[in-house]
ZAVO-578698 format. One line per 3 residues: their letters; for each residue x, z, y of N, C-alpha, C. Coordinates in steps of 0.05 Angstrom, whole numbers. Atoms other than C-alpha are relative to their C-alpha. Example, Ala and Ser with C-alpha at 12.3 -4.5 7.8 and 13.67 -1.06 7.14 Angstrom:
residues 2
as = 18 0 -24 246 156 -90 18 0 24; -16 -1 -24 273 143 -21 -15 14 22
//
This chain:
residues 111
xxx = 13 25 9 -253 89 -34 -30 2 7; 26 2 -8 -321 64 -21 -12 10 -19; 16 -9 13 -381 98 -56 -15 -29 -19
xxx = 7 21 6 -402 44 -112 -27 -4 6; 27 0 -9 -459 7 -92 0 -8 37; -10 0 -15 -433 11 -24 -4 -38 12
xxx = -1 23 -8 -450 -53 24 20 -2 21; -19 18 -16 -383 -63 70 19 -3 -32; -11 11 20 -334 -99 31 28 14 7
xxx = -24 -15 -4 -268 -67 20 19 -15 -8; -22 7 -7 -200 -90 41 22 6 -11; -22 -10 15 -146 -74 -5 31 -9 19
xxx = -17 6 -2 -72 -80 25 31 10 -13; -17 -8 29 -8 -75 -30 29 -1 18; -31 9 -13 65 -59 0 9 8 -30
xxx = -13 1 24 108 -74 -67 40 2 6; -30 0 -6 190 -53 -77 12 15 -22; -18 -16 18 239 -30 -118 16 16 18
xxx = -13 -21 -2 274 38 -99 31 -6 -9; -20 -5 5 347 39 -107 8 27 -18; -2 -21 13 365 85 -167 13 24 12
xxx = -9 -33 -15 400 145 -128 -14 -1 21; 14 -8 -15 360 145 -82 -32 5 -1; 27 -5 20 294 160 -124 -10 28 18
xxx = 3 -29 -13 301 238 -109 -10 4 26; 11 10 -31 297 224 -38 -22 -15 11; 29 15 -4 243 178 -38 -23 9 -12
xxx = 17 -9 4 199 212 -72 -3 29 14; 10 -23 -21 202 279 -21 -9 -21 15; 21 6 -23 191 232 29 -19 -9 0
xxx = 29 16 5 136 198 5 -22 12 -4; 16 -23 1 105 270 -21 -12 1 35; 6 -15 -27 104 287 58 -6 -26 16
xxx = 21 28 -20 81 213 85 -29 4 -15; 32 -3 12 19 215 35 -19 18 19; 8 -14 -13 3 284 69 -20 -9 15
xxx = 11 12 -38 -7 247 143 -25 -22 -17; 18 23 -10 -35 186 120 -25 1 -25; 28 7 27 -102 188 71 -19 -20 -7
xxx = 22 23 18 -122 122 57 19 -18 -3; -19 20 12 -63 105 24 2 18 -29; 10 -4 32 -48 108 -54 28 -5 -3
xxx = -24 3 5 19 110 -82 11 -2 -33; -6 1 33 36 81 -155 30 -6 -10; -14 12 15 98 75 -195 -1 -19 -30
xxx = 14 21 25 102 18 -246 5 22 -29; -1 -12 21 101 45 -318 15 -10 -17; -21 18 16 140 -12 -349 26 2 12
xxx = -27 -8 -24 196 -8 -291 5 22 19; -1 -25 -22 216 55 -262 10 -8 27; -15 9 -24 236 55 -196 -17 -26 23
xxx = 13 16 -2 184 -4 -183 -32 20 13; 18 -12 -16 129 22 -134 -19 -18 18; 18 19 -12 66 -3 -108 -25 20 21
xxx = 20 -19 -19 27 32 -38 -28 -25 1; 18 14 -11 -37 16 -33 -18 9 17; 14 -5 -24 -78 20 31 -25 -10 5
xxx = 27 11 -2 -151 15 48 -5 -7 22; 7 15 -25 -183 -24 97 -33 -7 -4; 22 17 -6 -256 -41 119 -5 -25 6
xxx = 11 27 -5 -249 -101 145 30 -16 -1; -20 13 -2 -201 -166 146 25 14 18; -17 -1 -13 -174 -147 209 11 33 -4
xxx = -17 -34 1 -154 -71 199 26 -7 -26; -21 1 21 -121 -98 130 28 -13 20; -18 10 -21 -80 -145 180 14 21 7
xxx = -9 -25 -18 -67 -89 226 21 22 -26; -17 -18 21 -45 -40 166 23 -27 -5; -18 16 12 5 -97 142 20 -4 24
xxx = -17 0 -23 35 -104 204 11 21 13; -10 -20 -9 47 -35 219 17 14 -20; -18 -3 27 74 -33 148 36 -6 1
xxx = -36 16 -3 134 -73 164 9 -1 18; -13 -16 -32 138 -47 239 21 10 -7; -21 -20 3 202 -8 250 -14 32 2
xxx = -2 -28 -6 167 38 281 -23 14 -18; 12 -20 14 121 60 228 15 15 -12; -7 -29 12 133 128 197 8 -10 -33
xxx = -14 14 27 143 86 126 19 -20 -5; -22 16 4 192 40 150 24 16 -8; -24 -18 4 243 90 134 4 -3 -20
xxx = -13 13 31 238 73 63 15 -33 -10; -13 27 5 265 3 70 29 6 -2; -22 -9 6 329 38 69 16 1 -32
xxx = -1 0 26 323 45 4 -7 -10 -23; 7 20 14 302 -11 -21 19 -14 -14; -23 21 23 342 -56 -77 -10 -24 29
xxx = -4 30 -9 353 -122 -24 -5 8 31; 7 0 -23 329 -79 35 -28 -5 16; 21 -2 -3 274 -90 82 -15 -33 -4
xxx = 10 25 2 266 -170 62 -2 11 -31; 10 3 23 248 -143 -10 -23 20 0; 24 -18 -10 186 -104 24 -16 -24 -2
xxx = 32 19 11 128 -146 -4 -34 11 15; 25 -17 0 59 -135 25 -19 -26 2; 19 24 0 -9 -181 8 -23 24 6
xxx = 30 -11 6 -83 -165 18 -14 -9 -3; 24 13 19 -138 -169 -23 -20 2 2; 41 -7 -1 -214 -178 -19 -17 -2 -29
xxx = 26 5 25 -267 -174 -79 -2 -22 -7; 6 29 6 -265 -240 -113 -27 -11 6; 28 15 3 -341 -235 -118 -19 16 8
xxx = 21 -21 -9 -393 -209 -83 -31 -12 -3; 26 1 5 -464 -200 -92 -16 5 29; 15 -1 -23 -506 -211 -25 23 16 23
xxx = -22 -8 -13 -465 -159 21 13 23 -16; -15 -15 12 -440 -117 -34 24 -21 -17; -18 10 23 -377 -125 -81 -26 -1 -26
xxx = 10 -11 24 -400 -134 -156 25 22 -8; -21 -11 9 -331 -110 -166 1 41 -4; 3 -33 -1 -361 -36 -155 16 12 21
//
């Protein structure tokens, strides 16, 4: 993440899914050994819904978030492999991106 204070504005991008319950075990090695490769991604499970998972990916600018989102739901990225294992498959692979509601001159306030 950016250093607060920090003047480029940062690009958040969210791939959201539910895991298929037997296949948990498995998704979480592979997800241990995708994190590895990729480091400007973030990996949360919900706390109210197990199994419910949210990646999140950093971006500098509009267009890289674009770019990340699209390579998200590529085949040929290295994380499409988890659509396999998705409850509905790869049409219940969600991804939005977000910018700082509010910024102050060329910083976020958002810190």
């Amino acid at each position: 993440m950016y250093a607060k204070g920090d003047l480029r504005q940062m690009y958040l991008c969210f791939a959201e899914y539910r895991i298929l319950p037997e296949w948990r075990e498995h998704y979480l090695t592979t997800t241990k050994e995708l994190l590895l490769q990729d480091h400007e991604v973030y990996l949360y499970e919900g706390t109210d819904q197990e199994n419910l998972f949210v990646e999140v990916w950093q971006a500098s600018s509009l267009e890289q978030a674009e770019q990340i989102k699209k390579e998200r739901c590529s085949e040929r990225s290295s994380w499409f492999q988890l659509s396999d294992w998705i409850a509905g498959g790869p049409a219940k692979l969600h991804v939005w991106t977000f910018k700082p509601a509010h910024s102050r001159g060329g910083s976020s306030i958002n810190g």
